[in-house]
C-alpha positions as a printed Julia matrix, in Angstrom:
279×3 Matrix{Float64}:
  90.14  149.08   45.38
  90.79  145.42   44.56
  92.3   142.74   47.25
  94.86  140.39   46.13
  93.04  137.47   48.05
  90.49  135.56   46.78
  87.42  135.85   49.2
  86.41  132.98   51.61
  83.61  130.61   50.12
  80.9   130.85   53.09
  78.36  128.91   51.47
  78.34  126.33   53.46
  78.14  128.11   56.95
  75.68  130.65   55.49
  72.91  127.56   54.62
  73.18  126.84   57.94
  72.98  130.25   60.28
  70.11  130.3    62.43
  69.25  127.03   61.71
  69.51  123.64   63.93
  68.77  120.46   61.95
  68.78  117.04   63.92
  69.05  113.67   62.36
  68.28  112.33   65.8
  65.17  114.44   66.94
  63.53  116.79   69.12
  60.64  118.59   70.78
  57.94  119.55   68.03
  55.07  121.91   69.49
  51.67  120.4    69.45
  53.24  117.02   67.57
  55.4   115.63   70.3
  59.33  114.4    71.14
  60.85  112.7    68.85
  63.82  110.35   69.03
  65.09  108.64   66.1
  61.5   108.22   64.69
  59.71  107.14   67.89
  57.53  109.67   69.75
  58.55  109.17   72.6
  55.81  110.01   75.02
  53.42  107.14   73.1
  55.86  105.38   71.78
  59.01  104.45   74.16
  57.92  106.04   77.86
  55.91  102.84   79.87
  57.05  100.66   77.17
  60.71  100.19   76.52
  63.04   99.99   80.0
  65.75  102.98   80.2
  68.44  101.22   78.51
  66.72  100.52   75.99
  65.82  104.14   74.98
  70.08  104.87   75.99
  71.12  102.24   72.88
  68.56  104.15   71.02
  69.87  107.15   71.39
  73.62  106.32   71.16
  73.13  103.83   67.77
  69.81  104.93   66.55
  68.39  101.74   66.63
  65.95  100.41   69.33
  67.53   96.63   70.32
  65.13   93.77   72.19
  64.59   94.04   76.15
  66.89   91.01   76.39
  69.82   93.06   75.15
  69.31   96.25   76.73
  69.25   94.12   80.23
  72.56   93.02   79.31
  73.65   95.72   78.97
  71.97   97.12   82.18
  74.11   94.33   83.72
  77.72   94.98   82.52
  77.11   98.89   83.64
  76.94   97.31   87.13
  79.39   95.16   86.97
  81.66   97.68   85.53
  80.79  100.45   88.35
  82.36   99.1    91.8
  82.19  101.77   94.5
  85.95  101.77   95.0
  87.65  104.96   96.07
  90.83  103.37   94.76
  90.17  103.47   90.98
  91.08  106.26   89.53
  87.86  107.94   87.92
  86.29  106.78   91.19
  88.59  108.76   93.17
  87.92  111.95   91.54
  84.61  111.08   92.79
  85.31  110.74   96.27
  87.91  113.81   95.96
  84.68  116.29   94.61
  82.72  115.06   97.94
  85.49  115.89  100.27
  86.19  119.32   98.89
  82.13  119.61   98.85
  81.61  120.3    95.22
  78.41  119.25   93.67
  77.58  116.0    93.2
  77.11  116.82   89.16
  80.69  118.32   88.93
  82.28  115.29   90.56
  80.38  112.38   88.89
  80.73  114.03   85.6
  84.39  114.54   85.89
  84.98  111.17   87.18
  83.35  109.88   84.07
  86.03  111.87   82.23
  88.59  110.92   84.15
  87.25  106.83   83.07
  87.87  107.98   79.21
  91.7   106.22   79.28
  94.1   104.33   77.31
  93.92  101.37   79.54
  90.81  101.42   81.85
  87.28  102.55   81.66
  85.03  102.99   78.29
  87.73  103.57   75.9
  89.56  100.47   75.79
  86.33   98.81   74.41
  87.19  100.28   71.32
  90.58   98.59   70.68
  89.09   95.48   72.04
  86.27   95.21   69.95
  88.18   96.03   67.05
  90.9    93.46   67.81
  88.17   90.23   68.05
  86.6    91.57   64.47
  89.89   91.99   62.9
  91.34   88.45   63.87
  88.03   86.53   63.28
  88.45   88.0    59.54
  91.75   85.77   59.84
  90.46   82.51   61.12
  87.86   82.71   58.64
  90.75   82.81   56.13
  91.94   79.79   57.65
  94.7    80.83   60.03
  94.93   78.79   63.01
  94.06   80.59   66.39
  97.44   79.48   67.77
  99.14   80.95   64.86
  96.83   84.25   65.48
  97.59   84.49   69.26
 101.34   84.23   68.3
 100.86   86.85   65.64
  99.66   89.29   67.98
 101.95   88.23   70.5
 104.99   89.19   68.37
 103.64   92.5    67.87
 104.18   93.59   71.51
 107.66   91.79   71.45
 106.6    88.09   72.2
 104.09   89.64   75.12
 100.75   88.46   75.29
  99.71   91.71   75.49
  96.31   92.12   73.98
  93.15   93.83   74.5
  90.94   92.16   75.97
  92.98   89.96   77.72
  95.19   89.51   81.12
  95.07   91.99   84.12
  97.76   93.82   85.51
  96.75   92.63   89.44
  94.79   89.83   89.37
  94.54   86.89   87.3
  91.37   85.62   85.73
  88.26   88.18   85.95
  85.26   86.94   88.45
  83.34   89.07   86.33
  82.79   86.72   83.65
  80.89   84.06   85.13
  78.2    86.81   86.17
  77.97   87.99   82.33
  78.03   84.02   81.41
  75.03   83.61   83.84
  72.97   86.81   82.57
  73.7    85.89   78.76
  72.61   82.17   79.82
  69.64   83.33   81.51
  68.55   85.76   78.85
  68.44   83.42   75.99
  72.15   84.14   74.4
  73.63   81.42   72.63
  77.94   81.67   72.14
  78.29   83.5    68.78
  81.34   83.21   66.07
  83.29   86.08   67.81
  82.51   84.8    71.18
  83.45   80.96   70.33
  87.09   82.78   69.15
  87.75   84.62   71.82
  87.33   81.45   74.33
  89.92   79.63   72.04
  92.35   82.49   72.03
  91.48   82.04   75.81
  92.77   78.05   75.5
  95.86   78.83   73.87
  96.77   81.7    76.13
  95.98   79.62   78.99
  98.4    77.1    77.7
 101.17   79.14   76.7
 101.3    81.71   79.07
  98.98   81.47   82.42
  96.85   84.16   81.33
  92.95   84.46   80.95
  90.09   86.67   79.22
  89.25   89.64   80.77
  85.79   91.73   80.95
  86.9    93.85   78.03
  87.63   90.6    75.9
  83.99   89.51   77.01
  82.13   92.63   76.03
  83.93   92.97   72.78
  83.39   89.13   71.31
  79.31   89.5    72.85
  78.57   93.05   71.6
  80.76   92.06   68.12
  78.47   88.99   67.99
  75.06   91.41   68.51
  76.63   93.37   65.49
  77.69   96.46   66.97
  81.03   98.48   65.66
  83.46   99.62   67.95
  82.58  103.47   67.85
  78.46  101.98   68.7
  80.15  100.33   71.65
  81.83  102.93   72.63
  78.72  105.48   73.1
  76.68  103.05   74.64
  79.4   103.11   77.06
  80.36  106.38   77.74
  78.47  107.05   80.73
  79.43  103.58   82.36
  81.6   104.18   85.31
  79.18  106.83   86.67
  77.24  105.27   89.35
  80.53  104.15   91.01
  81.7   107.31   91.58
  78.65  109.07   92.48
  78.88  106.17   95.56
  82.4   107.24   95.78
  81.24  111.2    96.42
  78.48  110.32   98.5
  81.17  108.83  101.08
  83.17  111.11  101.81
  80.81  114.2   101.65
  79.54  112.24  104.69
  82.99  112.51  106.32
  84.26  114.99  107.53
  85.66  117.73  105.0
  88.85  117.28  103.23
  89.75  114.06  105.12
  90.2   112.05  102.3
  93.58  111.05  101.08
  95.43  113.72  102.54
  99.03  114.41  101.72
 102.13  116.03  103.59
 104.29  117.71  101.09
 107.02  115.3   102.26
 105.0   112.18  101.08
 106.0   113.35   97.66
 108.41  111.28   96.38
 109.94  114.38   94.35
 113.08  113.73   92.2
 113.14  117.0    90.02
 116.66  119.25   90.52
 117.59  120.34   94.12
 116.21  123.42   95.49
 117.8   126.35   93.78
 117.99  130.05   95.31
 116.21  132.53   93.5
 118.6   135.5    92.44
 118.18  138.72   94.09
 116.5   141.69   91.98
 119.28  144.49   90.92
 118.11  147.84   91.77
């Protein structure tokens, strides 16, 4: 008996049943752990700092001491032990209902992946300083950029990387100056634009550079792509909310932020009988 439907081309599943392959690397018995070529027992533990081996492992490529310390830097000055952020308070909410200190600092990390705080706004902001320096190398003039982008958020200065919805300015900035200073970094093409999209925005509309603006001219200026950023990243707001568990597991239980089902401000349809059952 024939079928009328041509049978599924499994090929490419079927090279690969049973087997894992890894690019990146792994435990070989009697040879060692590998990690991107390194062994890393004689080649990276003792000998490279923590961050270092975290680039590594989220770019495949092993960056100087210098860099990796930066780095080290911005994860602590992106990492406050607020209960009032958001990813933070998941944090503080997994310590009051006593969950594990795993479950609450990895959500909280998840709960940092948003549109417009936490890791994955440095994508759109290092994307925005490498696609407008492409323009001023054209010749465009950085005024004439900043109103650009401006008129694509309807005459807002609304980019990434730029302004803050509370406060102005970002004290933030002047630490990551003073740690670039210190560490030998000089101000690089993508760094030099974003302070002059900084002048004209200054000028035009009272508004400032921001941390994300920061990261993404530095990092873009150390040659790393958005998506590198990104990984490198991922984990960042994690020690801020494992502080944020650890405070209120040493409350009392469920005394954080609690709610009386009147402080909802609720403005859905009225309440509504429920029709009785015919028998």
């Amino acid at each position: 008996m024939k079928t009328s439907k041509k049978a599924a081309d499994t090929s490419f599943w079927d090279k690969r049943r049973g087997i894992v392959r890894s690019r990146t690397g792994g435990w070989l018995v009697g040879q060692g752990v590998f990690c991107h070529g390194y062994e890393m027992n004689r080649d990276l533990t003792g000998k490279v700092s923590y961050f270092q081996v975290l680039i590594l492992n989220a770019t495949g490529r092993l960056v100087k001491r210098s860099l990796a310390d930066w780095f080290e830097a911005i994860f602590i000055g992106l990492s406050w032990p607020d209960p009032r952020i958001w990813c933070n308070q998941i944090g503080a909410l997994g310590g009051t209902v006593r969950s594990s200190v795993v479950a609450a600092t990895v959500m909280g990390v998840l709960g940092g992946d948003s549109r417009t705080y936490g890791q994955k706004p440095l994508i759109e902001g290092v994307e925005f300083i490498q696609r407008v320096i492409k323009e001023k190398r054209r010749g465009v003039a950085v005024k004439e950029i900043v109103f650009n982008e401006c008129a694509r958020h309807g005459g807002k200065p609304h980019m990434m990387g730029y302004a803050r919805p509370i406060a102005k300015g970002d004290e933030r900035l002047s630490a990551m100056e003073r740690v670039a200073e210190n560490s030998g970094f000089e101000v690089g093409e993508h760094l030099a634009l974003a302070y002059e999209i900084e002048q004209v925005l200054a000028e035009e509309f009272n508004e400032a550079m921001n941390i994300n603006g920061y990261i993404s001219a530095f990092l873009s200026d150390q040659g790393f792509t958005a998506q590198e950023v990104y990984r490198v990243c991922a984990a960042m707001p994690a020690s801020g909310v494992t502080a944020c568990y650890l405070d209120t597991l040493e409350r009392p239980a469920e005394s954080f932020l609690p709610l009386r089902c009147d402080d909802m401000d609720y403005q859905g349809k009225p309440p509504r009988p429920v029709p009785e059952k015919k028998r």
